[in-house]
LODRENVO-174667 format. One record per atom (N, C-alpha, C): residue in three letters; atom name; y, z, x; residue number from 1. Coordinates in nm, 3 decimals. Layout:
BEGIN
atom residuo=ALA; atomo=CA; yy=Y; zz=Z; xx=X; num=NUM
...
This chain:
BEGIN
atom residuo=UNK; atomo=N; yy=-1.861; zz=1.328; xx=1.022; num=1
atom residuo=UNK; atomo=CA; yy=-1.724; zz=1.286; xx=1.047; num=1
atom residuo=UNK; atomo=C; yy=-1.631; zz=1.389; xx=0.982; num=1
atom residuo=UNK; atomo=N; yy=-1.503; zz=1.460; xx=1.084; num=2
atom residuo=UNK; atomo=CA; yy=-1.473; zz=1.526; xx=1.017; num=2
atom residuo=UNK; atomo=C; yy=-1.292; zz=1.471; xx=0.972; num=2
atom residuo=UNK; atomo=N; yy=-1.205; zz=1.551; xx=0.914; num=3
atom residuo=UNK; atomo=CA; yy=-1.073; zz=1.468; xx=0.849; num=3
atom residuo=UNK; atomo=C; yy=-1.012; zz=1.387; xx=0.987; num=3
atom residuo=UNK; atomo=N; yy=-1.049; zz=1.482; xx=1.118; num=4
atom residuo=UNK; atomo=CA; yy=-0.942; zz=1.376; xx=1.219; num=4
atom residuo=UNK; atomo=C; yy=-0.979; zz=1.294; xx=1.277; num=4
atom residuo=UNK; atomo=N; yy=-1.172; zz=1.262; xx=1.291; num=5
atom residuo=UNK; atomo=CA; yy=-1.198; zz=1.110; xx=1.309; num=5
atom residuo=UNK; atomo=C; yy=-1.138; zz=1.046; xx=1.227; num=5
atom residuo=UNK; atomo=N; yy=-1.174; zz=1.024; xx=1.025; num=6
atom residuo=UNK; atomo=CA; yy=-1.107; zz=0.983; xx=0.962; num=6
atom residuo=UNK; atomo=C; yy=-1.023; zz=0.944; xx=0.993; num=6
atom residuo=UNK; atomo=N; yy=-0.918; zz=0.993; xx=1.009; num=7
atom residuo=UNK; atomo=CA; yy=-0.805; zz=0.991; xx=1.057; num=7
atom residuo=UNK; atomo=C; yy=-0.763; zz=0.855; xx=1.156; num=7
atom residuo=UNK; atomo=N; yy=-0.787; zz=0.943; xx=1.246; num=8
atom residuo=UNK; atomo=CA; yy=-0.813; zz=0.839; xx=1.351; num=8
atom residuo=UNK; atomo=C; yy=-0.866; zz=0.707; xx=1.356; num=8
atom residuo=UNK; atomo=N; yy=-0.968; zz=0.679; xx=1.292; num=9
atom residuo=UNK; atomo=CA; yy=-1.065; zz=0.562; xx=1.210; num=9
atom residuo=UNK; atomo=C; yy=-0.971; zz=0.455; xx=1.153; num=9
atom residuo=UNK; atomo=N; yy=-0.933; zz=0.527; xx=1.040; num=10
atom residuo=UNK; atomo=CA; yy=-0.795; zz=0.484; xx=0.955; num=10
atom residuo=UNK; atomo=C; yy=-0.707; zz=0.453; xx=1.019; num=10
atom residuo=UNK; atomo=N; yy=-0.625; zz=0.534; xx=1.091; num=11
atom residuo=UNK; atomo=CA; yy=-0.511; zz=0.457; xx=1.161; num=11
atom residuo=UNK; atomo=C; yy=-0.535; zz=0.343; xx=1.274; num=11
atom residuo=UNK; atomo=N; yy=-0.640; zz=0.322; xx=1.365; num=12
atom residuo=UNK; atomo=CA; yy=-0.702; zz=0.231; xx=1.427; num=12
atom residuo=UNK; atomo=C; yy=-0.727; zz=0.117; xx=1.327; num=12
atom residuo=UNK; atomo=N; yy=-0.773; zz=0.086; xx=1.204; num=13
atom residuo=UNK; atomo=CA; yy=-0.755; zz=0.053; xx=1.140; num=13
atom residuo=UNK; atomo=C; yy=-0.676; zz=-0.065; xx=1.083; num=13
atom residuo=UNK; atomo=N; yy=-0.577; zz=0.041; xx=1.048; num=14
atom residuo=UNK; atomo=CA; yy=-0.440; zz=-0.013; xx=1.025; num=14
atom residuo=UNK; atomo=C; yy=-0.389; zz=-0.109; xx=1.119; num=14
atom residuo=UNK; atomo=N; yy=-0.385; zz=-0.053; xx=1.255; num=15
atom residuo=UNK; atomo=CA; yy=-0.316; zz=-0.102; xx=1.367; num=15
atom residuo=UNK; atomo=C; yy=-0.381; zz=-0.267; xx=1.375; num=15
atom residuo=UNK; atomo=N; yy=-0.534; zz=-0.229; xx=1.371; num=16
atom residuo=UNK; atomo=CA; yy=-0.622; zz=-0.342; xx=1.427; num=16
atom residuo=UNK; atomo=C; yy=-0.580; zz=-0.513; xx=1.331; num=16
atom residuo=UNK; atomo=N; yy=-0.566; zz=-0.452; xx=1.210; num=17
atom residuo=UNK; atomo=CA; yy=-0.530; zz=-0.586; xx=1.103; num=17
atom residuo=UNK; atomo=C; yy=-0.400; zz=-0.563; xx=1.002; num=17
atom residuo=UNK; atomo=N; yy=-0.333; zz=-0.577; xx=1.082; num=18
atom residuo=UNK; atomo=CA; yy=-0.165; zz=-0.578; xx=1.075; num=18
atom residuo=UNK; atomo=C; yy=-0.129; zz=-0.678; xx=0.978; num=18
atom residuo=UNK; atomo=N; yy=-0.193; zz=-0.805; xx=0.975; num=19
atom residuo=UNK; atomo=CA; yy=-0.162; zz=-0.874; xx=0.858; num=19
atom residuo=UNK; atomo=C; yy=-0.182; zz=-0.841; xx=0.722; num=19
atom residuo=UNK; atomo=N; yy=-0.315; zz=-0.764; xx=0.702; num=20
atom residuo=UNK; atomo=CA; yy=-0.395; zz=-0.712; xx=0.599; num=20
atom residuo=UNK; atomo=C; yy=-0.337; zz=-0.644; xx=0.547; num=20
atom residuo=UNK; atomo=N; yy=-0.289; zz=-0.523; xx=0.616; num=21
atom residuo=UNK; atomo=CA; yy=-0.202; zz=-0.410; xx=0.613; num=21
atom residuo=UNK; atomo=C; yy=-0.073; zz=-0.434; xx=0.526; num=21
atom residuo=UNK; atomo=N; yy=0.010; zz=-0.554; xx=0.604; num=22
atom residuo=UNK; atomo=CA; yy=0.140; zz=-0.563; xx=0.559; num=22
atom residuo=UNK; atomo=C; yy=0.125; zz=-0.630; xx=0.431; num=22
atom residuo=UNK; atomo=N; yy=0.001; zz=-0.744; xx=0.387; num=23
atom residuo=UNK; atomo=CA; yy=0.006; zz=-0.781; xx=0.255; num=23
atom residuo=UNK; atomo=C; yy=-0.076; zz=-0.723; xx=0.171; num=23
atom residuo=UNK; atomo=N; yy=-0.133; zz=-0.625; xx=0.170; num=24
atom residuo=UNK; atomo=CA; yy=-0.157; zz=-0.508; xx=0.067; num=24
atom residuo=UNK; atomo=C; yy=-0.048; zz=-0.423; xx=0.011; num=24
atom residuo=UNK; atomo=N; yy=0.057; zz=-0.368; xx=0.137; num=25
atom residuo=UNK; atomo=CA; yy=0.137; zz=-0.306; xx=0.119; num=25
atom residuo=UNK; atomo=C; yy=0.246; zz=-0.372; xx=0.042; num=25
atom residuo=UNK; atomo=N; yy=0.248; zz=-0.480; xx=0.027; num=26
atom residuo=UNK; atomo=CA; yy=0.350; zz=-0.592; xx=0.015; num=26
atom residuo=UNK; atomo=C; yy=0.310; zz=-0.618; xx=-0.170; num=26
atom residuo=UNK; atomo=N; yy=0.166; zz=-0.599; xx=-0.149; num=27
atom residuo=UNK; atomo=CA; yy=0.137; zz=-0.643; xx=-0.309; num=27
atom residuo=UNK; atomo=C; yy=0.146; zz=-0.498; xx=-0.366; num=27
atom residuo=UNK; atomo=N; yy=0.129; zz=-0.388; xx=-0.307; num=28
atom residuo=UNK; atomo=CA; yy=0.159; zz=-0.278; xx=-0.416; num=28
atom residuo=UNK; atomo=C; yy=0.311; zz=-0.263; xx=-0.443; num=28
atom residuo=UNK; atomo=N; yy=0.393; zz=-0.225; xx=-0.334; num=29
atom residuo=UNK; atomo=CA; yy=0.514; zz=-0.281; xx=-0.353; num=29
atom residuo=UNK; atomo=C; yy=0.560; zz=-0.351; xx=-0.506; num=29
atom residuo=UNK; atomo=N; yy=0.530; zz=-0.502; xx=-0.490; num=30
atom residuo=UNK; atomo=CA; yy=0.565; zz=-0.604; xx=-0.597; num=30
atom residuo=UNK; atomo=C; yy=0.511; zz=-0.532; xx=-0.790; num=30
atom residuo=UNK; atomo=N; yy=0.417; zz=-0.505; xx=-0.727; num=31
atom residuo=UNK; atomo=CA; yy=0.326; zz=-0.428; xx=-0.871; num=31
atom residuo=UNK; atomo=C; yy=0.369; zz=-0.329; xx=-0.868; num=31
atom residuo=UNK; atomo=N; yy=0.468; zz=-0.224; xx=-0.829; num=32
atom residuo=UNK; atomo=CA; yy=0.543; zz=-0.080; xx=-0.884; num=32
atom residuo=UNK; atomo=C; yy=0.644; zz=-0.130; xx=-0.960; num=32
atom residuo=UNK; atomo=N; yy=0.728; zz=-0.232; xx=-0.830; num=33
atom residuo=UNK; atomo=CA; yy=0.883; zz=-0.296; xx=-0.876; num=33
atom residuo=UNK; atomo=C; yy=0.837; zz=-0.338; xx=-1.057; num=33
atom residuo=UNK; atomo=N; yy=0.726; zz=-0.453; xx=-1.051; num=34
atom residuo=UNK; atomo=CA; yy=0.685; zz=-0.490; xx=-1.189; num=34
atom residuo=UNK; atomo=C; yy=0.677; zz=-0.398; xx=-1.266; num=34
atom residuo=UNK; atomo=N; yy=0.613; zz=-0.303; xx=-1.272; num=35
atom residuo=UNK; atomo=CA; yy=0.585; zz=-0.210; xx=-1.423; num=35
atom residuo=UNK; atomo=C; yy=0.697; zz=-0.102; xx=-1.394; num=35
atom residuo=UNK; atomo=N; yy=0.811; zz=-0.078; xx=-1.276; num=36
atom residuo=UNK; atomo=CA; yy=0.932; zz=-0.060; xx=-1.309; num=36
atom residuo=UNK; atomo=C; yy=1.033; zz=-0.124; xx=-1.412; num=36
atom residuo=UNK; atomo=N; yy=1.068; zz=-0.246; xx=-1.362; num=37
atom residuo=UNK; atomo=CA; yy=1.139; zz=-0.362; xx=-1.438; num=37
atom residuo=UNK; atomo=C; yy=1.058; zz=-0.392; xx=-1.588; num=37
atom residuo=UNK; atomo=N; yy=0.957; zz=-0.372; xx=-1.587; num=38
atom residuo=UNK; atomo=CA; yy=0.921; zz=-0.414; xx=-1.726; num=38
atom residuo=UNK; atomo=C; yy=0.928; zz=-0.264; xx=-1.831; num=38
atom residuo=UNK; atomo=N; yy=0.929; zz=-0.146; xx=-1.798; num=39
atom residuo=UNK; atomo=CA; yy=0.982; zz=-0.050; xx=-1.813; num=39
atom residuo=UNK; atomo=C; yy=1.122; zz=-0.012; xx=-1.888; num=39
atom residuo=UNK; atomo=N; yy=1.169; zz=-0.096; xx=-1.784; num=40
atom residuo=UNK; atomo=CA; yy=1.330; zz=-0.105; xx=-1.751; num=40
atom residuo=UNK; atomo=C; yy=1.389; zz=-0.195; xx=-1.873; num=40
atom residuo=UNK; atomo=N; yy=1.306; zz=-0.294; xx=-1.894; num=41
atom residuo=UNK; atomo=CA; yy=1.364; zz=-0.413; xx=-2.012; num=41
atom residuo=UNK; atomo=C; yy=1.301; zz=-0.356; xx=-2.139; num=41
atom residuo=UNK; atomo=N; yy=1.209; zz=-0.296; xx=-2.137; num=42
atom residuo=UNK; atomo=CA; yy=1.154; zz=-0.197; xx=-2.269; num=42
atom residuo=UNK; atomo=C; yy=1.247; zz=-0.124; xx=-2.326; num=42
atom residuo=UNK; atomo=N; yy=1.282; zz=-0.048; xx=-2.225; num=43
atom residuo=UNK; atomo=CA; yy=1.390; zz=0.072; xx=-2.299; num=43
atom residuo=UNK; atomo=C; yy=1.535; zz=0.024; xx=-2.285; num=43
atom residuo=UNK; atomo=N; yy=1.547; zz=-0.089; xx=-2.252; num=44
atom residuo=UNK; atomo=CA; yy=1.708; zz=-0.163; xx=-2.249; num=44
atom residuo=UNK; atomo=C; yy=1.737; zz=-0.163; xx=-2.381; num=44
């Protein structure tokens, strides 16, 4: 397999479980914002 099956693999992927997708993305999201804001109230 070379990078643009990968590729390809991956983005098929993505497409195929759209729910999965959006709440992974959704939980990394929430967990940056968090150790932003807690960051944020540290050095306040």
């Amino acid at each position: 397999m070379n990078l643009d099956e990968g590729l390809r693999l991956a983005w098929q992927t993505v497409i195929a479980n759209k729910l999965r997708t959006f709440l992974t993305t959704l939980g990394i999201v929430i967990g940056v914002m968090s150790v932003i804001g807690m960051m944020s109230i540290i050095n306040a």
